[in-house]
DONU-333053 format. One record per residue (C-alpha): x, y, z; chain; residue number from 0. Coordinates in steps of 0.2 Angstrom, whole numbers, always signed. Example, Ala and Ser with C-alpha at 12.3 -4.5 7.8 and 13.67 -1.06 7.14 Angstrom:
2
<atom><x>+62</x><y>-22</y><z>+39</z><ch>A</ch><i>0</i></atom>
<atom><x>+68</x><y>-5</y><z>+36</z><ch>A</ch><i>1</i></atom>
***
This chain:
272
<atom><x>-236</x><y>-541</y><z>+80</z><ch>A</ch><i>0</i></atom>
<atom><x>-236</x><y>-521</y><z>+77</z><ch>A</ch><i>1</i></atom>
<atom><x>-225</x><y>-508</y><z>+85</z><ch>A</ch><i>2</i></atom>
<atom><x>-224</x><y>-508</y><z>+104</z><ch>A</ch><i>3</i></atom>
<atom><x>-232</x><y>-490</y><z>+105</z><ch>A</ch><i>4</i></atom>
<atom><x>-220</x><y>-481</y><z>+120</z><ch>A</ch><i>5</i></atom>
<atom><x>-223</x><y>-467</y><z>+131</z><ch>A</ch><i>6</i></atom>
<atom><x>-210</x><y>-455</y><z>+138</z><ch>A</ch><i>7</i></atom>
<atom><x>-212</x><y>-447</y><z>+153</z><ch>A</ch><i>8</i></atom>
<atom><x>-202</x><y>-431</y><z>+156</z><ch>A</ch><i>9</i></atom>
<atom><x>-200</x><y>-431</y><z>+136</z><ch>A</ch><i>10</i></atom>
<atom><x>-191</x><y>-411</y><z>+134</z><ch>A</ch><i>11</i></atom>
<atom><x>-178</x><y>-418</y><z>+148</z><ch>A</ch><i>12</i></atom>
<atom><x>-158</x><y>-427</y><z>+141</z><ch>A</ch><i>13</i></atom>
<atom><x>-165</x><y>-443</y><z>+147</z><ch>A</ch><i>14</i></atom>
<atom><x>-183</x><y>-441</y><z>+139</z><ch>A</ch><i>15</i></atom>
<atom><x>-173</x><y>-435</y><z>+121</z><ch>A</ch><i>16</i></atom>
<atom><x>-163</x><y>-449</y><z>+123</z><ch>A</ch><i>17</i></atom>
<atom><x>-176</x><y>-462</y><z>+124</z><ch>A</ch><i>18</i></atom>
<atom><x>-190</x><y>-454</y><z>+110</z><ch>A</ch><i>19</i></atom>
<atom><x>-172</x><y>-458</y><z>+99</z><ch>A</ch><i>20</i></atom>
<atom><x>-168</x><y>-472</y><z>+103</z><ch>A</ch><i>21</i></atom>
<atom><x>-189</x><y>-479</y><z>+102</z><ch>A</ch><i>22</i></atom>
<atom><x>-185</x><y>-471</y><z>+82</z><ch>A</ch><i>23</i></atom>
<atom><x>-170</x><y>-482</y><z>+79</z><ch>A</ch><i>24</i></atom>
<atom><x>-178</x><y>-498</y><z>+87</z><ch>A</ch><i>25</i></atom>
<atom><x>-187</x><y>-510</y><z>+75</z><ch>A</ch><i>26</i></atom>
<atom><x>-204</x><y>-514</y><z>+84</z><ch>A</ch><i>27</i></atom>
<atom><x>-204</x><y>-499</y><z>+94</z><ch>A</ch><i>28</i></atom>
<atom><x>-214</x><y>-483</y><z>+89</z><ch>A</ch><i>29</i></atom>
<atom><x>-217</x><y>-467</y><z>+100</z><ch>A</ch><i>30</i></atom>
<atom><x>-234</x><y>-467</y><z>+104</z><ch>A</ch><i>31</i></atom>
<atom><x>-235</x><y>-449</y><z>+115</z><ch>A</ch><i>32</i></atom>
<atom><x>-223</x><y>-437</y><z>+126</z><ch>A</ch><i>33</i></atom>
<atom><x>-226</x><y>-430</y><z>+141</z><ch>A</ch><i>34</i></atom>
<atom><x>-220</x><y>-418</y><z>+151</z><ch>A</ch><i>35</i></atom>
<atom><x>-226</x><y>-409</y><z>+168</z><ch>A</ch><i>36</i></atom>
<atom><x>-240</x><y>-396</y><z>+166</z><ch>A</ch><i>37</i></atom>
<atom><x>-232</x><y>-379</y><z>+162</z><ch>A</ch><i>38</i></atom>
<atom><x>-217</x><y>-384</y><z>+155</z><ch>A</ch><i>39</i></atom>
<atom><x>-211</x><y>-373</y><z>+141</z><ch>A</ch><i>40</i></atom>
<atom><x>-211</x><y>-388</y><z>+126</z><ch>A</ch><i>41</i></atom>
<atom><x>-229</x><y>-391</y><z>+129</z><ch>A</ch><i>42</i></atom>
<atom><x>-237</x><y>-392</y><z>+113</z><ch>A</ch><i>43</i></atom>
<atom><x>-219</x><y>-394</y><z>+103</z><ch>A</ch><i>44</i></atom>
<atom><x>-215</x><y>-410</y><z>+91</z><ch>A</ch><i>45</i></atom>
<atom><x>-206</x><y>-422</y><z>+102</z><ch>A</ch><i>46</i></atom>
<atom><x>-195</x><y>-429</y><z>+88</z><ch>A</ch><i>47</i></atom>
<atom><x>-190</x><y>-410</y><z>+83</z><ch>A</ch><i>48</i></atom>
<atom><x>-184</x><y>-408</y><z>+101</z><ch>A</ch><i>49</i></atom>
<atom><x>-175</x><y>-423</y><z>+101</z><ch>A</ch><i>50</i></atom>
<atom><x>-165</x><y>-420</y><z>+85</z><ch>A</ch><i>51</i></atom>
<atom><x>-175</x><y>-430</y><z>+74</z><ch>A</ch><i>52</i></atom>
<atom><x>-186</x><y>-418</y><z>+63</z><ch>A</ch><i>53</i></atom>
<atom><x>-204</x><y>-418</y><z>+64</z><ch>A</ch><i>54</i></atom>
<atom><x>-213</x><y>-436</y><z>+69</z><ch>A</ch><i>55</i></atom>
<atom><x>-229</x><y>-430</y><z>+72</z><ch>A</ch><i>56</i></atom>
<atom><x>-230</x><y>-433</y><z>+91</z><ch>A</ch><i>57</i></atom>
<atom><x>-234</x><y>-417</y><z>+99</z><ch>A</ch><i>58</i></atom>
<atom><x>-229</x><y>-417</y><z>+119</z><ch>A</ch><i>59</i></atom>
<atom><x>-243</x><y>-415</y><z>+131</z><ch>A</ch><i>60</i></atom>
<atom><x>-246</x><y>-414</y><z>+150</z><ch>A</ch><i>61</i></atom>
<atom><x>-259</x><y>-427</y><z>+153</z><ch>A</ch><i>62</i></atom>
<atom><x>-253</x><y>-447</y><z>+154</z><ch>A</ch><i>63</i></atom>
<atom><x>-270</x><y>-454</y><z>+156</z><ch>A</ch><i>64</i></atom>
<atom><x>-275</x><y>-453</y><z>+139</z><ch>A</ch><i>65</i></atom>
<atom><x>-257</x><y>-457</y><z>+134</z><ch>A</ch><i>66</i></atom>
<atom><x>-257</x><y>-473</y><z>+144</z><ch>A</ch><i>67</i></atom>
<atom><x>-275</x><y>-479</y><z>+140</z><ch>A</ch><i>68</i></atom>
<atom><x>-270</x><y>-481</y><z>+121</z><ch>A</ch><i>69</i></atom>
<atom><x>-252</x><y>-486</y><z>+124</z><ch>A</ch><i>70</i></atom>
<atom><x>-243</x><y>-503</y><z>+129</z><ch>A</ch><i>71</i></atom>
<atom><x>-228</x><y>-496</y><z>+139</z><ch>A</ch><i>72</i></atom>
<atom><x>-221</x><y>-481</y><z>+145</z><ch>A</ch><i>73</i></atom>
<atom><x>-204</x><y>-478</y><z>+148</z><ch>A</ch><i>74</i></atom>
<atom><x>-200</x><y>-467</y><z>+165</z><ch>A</ch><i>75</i></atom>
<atom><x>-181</x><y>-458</y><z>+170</z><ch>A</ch><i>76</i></atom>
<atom><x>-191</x><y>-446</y><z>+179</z><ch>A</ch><i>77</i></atom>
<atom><x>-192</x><y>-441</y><z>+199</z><ch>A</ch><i>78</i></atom>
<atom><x>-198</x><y>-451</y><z>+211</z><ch>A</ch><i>79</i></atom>
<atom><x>-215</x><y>-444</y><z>+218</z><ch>A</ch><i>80</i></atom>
<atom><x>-219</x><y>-443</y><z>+199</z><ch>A</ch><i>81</i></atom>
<atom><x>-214</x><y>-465</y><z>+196</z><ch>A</ch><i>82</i></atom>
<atom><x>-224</x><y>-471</y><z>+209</z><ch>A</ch><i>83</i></atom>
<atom><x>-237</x><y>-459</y><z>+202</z><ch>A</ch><i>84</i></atom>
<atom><x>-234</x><y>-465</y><z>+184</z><ch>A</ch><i>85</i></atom>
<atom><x>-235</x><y>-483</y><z>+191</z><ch>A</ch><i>86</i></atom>
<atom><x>-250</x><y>-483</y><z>+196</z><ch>A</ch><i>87</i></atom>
<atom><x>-257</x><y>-477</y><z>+180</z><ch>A</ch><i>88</i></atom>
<atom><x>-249</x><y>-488</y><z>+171</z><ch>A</ch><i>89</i></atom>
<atom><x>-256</x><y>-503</y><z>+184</z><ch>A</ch><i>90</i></atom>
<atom><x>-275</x><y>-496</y><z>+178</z><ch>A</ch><i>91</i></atom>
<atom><x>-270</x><y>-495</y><z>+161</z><ch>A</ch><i>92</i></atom>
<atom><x>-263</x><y>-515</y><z>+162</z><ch>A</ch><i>93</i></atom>
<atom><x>-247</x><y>-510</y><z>+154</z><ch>A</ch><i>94</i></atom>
<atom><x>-227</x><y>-510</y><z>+152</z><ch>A</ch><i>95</i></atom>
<atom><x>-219</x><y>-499</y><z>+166</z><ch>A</ch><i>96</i></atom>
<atom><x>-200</x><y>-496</y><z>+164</z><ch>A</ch><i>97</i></atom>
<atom><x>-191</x><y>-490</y><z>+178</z><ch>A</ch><i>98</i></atom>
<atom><x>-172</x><y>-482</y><z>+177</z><ch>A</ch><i>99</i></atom>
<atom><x>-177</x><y>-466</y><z>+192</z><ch>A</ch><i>100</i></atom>
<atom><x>-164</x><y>-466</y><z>+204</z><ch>A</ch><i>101</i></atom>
<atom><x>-164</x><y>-459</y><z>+222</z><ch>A</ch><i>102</i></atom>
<atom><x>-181</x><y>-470</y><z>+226</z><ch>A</ch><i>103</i></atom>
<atom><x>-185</x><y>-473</y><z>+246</z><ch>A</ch><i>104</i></atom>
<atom><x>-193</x><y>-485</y><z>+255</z><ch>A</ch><i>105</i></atom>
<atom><x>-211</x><y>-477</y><z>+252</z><ch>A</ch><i>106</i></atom>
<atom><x>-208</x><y>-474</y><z>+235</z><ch>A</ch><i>107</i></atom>
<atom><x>-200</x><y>-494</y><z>+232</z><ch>A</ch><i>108</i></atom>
<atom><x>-218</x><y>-497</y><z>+242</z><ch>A</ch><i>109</i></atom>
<atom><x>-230</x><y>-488</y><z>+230</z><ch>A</ch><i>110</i></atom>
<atom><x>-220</x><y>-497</y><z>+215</z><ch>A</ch><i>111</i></atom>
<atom><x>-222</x><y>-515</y><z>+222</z><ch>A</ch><i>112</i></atom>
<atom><x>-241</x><y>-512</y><z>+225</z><ch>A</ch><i>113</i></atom>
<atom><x>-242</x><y>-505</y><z>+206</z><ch>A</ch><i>114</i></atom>
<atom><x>-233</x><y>-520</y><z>+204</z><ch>A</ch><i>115</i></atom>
<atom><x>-248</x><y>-535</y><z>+206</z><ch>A</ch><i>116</i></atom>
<atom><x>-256</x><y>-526</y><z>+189</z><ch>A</ch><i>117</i></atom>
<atom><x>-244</x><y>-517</y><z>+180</z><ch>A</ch><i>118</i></atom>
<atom><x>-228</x><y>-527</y><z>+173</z><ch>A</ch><i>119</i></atom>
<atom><x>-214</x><y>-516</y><z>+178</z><ch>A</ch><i>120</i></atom>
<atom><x>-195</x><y>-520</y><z>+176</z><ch>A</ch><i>121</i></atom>
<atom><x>-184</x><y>-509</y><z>+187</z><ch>A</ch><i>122</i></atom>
<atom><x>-167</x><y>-504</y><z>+187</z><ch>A</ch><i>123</i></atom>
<atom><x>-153</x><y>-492</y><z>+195</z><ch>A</ch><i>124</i></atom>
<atom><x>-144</x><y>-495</y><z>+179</z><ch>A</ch><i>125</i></atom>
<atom><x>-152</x><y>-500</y><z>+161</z><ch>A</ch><i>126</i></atom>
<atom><x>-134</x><y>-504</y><z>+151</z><ch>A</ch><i>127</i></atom>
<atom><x>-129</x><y>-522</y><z>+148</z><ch>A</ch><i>128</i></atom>
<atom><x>-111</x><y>-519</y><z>+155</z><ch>A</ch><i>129</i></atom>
<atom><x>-117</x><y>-513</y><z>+172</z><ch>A</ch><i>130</i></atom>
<atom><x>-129</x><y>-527</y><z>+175</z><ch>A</ch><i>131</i></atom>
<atom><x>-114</x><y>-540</y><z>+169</z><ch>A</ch><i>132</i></atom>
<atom><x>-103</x><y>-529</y><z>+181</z><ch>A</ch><i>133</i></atom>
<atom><x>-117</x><y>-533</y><z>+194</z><ch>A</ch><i>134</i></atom>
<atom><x>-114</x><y>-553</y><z>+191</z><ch>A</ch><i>135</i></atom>
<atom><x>-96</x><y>-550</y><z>+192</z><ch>A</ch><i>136</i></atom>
<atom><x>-96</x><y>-542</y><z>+206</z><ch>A</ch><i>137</i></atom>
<atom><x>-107</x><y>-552</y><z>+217</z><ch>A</ch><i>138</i></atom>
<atom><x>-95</x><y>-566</y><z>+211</z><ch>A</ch><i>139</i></atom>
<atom><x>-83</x><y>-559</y><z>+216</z><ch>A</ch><i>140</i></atom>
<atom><x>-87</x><y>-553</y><z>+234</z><ch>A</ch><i>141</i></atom>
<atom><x>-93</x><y>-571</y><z>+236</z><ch>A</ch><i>142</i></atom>
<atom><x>-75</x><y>-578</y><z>+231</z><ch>A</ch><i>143</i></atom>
<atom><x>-63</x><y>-563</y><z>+242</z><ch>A</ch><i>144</i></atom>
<atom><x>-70</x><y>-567</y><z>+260</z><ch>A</ch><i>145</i></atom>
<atom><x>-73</x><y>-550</y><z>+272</z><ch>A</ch><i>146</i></atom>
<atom><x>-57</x><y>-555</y><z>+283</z><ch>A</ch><i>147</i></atom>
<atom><x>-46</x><y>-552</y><z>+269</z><ch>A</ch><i>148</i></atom>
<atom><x>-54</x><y>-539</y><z>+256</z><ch>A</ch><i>149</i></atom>
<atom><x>-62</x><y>-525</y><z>+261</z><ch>A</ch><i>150</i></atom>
<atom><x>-74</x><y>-515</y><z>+246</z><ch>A</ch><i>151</i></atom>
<atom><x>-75</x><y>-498</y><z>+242</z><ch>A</ch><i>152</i></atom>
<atom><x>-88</x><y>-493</y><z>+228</z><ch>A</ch><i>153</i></atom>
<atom><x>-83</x><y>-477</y><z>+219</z><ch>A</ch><i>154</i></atom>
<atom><x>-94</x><y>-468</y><z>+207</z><ch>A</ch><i>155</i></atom>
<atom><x>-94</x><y>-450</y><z>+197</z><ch>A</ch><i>156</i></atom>
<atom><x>-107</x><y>-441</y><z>+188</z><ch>A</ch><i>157</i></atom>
<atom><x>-112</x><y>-426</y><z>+180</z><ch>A</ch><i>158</i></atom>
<atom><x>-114</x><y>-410</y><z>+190</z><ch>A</ch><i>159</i></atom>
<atom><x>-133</x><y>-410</y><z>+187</z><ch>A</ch><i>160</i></atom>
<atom><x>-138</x><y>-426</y><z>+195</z><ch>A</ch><i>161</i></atom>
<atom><x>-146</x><y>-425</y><z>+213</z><ch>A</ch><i>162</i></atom>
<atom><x>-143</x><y>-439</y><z>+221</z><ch>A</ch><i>163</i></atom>
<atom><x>-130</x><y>-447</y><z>+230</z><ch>A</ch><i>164</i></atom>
<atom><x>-124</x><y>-461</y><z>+230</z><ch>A</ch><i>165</i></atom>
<atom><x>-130</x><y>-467</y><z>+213</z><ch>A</ch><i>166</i></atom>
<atom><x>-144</x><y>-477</y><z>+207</z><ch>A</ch><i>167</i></atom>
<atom><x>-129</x><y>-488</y><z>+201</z><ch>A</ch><i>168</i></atom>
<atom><x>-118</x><y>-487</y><z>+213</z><ch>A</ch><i>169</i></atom>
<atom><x>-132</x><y>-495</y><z>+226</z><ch>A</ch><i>170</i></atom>
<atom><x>-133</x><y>-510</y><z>+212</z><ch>A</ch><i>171</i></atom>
<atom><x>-119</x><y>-513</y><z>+213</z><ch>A</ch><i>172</i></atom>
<atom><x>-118</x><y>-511</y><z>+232</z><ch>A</ch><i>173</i></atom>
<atom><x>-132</x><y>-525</y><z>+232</z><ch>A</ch><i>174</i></atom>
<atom><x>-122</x><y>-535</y><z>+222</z><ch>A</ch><i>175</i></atom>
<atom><x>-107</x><y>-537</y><z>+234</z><ch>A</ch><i>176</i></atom>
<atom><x>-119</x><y>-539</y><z>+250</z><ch>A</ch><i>177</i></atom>
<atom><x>-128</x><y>-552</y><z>+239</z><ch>A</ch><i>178</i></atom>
<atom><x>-112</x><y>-561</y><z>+236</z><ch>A</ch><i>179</i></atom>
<atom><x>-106</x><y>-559</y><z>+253</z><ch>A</ch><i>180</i></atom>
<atom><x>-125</x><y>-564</y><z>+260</z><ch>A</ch><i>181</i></atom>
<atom><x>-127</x><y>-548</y><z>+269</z><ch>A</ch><i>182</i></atom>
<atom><x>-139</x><y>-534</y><z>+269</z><ch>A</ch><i>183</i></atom>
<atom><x>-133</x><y>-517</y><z>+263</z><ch>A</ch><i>184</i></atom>
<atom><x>-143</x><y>-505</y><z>+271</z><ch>A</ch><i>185</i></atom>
<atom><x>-133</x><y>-513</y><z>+290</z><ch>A</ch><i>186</i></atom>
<atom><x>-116</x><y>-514</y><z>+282</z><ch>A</ch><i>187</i></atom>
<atom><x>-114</x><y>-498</y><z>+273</z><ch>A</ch><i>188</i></atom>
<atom><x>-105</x><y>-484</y><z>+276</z><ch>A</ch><i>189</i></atom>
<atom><x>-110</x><y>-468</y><z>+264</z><ch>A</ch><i>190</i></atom>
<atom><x>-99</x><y>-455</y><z>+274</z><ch>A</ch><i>191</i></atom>
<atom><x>-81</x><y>-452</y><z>+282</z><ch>A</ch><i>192</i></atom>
<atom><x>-76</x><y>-435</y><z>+289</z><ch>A</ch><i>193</i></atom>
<atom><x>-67</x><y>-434</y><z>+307</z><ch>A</ch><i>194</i></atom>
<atom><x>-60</x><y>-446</y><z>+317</z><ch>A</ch><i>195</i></atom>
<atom><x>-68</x><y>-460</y><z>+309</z><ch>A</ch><i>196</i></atom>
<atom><x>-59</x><y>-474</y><z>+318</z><ch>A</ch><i>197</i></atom>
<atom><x>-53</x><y>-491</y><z>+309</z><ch>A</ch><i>198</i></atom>
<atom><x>-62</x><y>-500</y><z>+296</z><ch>A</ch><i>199</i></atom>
<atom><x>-77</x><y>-510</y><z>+300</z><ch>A</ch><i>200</i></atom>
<atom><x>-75</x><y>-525</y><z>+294</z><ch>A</ch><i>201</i></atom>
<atom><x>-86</x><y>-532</y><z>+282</z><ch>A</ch><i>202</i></atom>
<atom><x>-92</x><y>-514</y><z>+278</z><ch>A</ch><i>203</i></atom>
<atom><x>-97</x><y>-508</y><z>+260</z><ch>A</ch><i>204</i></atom>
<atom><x>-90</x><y>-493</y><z>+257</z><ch>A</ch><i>205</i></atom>
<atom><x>-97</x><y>-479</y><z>+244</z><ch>A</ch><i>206</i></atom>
<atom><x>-86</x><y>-462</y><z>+238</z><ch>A</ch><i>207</i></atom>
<atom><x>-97</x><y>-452</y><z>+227</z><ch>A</ch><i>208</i></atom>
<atom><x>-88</x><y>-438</y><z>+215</z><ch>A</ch><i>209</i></atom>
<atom><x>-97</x><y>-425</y><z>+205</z><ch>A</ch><i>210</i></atom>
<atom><x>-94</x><y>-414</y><z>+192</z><ch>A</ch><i>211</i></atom>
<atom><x>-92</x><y>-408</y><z>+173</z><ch>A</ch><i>212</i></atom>
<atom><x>-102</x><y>-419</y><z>+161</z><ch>A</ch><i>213</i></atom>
<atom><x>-98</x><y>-438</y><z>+165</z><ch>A</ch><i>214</i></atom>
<atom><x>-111</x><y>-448</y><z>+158</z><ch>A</ch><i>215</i></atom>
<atom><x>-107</x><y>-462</y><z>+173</z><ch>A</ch><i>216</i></atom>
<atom><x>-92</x><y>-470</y><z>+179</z><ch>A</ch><i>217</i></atom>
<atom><x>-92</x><y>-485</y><z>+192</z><ch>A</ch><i>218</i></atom>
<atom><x>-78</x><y>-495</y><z>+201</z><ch>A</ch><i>219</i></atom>
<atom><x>-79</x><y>-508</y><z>+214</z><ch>A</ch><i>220</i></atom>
<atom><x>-66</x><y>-509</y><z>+225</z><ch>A</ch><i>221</i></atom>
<atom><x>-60</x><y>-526</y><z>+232</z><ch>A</ch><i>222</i></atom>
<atom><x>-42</x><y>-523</y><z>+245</z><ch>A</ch><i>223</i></atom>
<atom><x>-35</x><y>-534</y><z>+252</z><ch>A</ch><i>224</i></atom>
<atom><x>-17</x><y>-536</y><z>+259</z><ch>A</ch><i>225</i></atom>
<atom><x>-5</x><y>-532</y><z>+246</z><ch>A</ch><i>226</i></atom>
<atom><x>-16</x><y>-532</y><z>+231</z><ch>A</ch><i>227</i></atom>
<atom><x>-30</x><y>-524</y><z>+225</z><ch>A</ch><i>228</i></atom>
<atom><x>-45</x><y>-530</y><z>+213</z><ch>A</ch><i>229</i></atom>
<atom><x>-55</x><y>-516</y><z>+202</z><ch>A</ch><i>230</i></atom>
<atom><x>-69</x><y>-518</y><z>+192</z><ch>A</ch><i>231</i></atom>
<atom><x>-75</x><y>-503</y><z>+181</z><ch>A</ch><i>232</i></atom>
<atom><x>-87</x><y>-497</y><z>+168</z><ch>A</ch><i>233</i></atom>
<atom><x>-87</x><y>-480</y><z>+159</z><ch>A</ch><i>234</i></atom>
<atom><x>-104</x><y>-474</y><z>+150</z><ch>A</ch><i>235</i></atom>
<atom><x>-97</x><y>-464</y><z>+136</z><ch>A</ch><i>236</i></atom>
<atom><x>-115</x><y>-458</y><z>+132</z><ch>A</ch><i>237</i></atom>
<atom><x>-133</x><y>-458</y><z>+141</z><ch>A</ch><i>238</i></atom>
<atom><x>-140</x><y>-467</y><z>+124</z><ch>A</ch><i>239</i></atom>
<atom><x>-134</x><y>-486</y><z>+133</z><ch>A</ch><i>240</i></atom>
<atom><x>-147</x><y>-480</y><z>+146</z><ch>A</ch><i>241</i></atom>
<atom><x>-161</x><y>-477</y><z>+133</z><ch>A</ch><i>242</i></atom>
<atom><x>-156</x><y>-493</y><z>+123</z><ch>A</ch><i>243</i></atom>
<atom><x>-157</x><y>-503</y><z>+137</z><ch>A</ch><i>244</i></atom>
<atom><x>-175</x><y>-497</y><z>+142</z><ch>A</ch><i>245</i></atom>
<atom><x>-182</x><y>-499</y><z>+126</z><ch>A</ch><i>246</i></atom>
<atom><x>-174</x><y>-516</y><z>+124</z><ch>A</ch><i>247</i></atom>
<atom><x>-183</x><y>-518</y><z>+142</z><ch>A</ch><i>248</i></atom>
<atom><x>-200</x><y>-513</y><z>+137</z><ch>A</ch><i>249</i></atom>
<atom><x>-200</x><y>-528</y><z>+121</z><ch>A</ch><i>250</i></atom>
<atom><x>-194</x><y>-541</y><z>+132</z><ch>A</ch><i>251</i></atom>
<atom><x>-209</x><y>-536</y><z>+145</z><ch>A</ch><i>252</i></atom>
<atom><x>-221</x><y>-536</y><z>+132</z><ch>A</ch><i>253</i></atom>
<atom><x>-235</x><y>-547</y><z>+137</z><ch>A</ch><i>254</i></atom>
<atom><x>-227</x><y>-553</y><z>+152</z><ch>A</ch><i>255</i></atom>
<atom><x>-237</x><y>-556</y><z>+167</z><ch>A</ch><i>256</i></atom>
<atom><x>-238</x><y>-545</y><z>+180</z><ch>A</ch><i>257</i></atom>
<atom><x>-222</x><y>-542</y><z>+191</z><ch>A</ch><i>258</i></atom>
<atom><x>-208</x><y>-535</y><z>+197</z><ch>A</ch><i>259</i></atom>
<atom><x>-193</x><y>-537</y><z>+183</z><ch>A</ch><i>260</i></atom>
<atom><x>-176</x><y>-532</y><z>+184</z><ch>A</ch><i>261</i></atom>
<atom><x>-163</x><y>-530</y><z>+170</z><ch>A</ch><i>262</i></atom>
<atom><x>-156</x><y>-545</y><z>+174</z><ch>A</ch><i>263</i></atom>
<atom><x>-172</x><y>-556</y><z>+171</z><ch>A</ch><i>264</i></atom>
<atom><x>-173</x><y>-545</y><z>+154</z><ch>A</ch><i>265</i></atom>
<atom><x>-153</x><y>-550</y><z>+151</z><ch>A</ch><i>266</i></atom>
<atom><x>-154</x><y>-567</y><z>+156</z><ch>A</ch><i>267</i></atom>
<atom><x>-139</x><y>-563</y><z>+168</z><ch>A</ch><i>268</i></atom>
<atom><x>-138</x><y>-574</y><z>+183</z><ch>A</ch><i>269</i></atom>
<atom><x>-123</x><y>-575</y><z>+197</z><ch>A</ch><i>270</i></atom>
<atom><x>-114</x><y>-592</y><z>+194</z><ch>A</ch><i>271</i></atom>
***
């Protein structure tokens, strides 16, 4: 089989750098355009000069539909006006759509689903093995440590740049515990506490979001109960797990059928 030719959306960003490396140090993988939004600066630059890697030939552009039409996959840490946009593209085009933008809504989430029945998309909050094994443990967790004795508390801190709150991670993880505890997130969380809050729902996820400096990502889950506490952590060191991850996504949807993935179907990760 050859290369799996890859686009990358927003290519001049950290994210987009990061993935046009990690494409170049993947066997099977090749980067087959770069795109950025029209105007941008780097138009017309050599993508792998920007990213570090010297000269590769690939010159970014502003248009995606020609880029699509000869690709097999795109890979998209963009904005999420821009996915839903970029799904659809890639649902005409038949091809791989990975999916690590965060701050989605439910319109957004819609648009991607439809895209969805043509294009064979995998979709994450968080693309790194450890987070989606924290994900397993956690729902395992929350499943094991009942609501009447343990309260969680999902804590998260990132780089002053990102814009939103909380986390694309933190809500997977958020998903996790209500999926272990067979509730549904959106009625049992509590994003904000300021005033005279009252007691602790019970039951109630809650989140803590911190920002600041350059953290790359760092996530604990919370689980306390009386007299003891239960954490589980991960620490990204570096944004290139992210791109690793979506790359390794984007082989493993290769020929797939049509669908909505999610890094767990591409790790093989299941909840005991």
């Amino acid at each position: 089989m050859t290369d799996m030719g890859l686009v990358v959306v927003g290519a001049a960003g950290r994210m987009g750098q990061a993935l046009i490396r990690a494409i170049a140090a993947t066997p099977g993988a090749r980067l087959a355009a770069a795109i950025e939004r029209k105007g941008a600066s780097e138009i017309g630059r050599d993508a792998g000069e920007l990213a570090g890697l010297g000269p590769i030939g690939v010159t970014i552009a502003d248009d995606p539909l020609p880029a699509f039409a000869k690709a097999d996959g795109v890979l998209d840490f963009t904005a999420p006006a821009a996915t839903v946009e970029f799904a659809g593209y890639a649902a005409q085009a038949r091809i791989v759509h990975v999916i690590g933008t965060t701050g989605l809504g439910p319109e957004h989430e819609a648009g991607i689903a439809a895209a969805a029945r043509h294009a064979t998309i995998v979709k994450s909050g968080n693309m790194s093995l450890g987070v989606n094994l924290l994900a397993v443990l956690v729902e395992q967790a929350a499943k094991a440590l009942g609501p009447e004795d343990f309260d969680i508390e999902i804590l998260e801190m990132h780089h002053r740049h990102k814009v939103d709150a909380p986390s694309g991670t933190a809500l997977l993880l958020g998903e996790a515990a209500a999926k272990g505890r067979a509730i549904g997130l959106a009625d049992n969380s509590v994003r904000v506490r300021d005033g005279h809050t009252g007691p602790r729902p019970e039951g109630s996820i809650g989140f803590a979001t911190l920002r600041g400096g350059s953290v790359a990502g760092d996530h604990s889950v919370l689980f306390a109960g009386p007299g003891e506490r239960i954490t589980l952590s991960h620490v990204a060191e570096d944004r290139a797990i992210f791109a690793r991850g979506a790359v390794k996504a984007a082989l493993w949807a290769r020929g797939r059928k049509a669908g909505l993935y999610s890094m767990r179907d591409v790790l093989g990760l299941d909840a005991a």
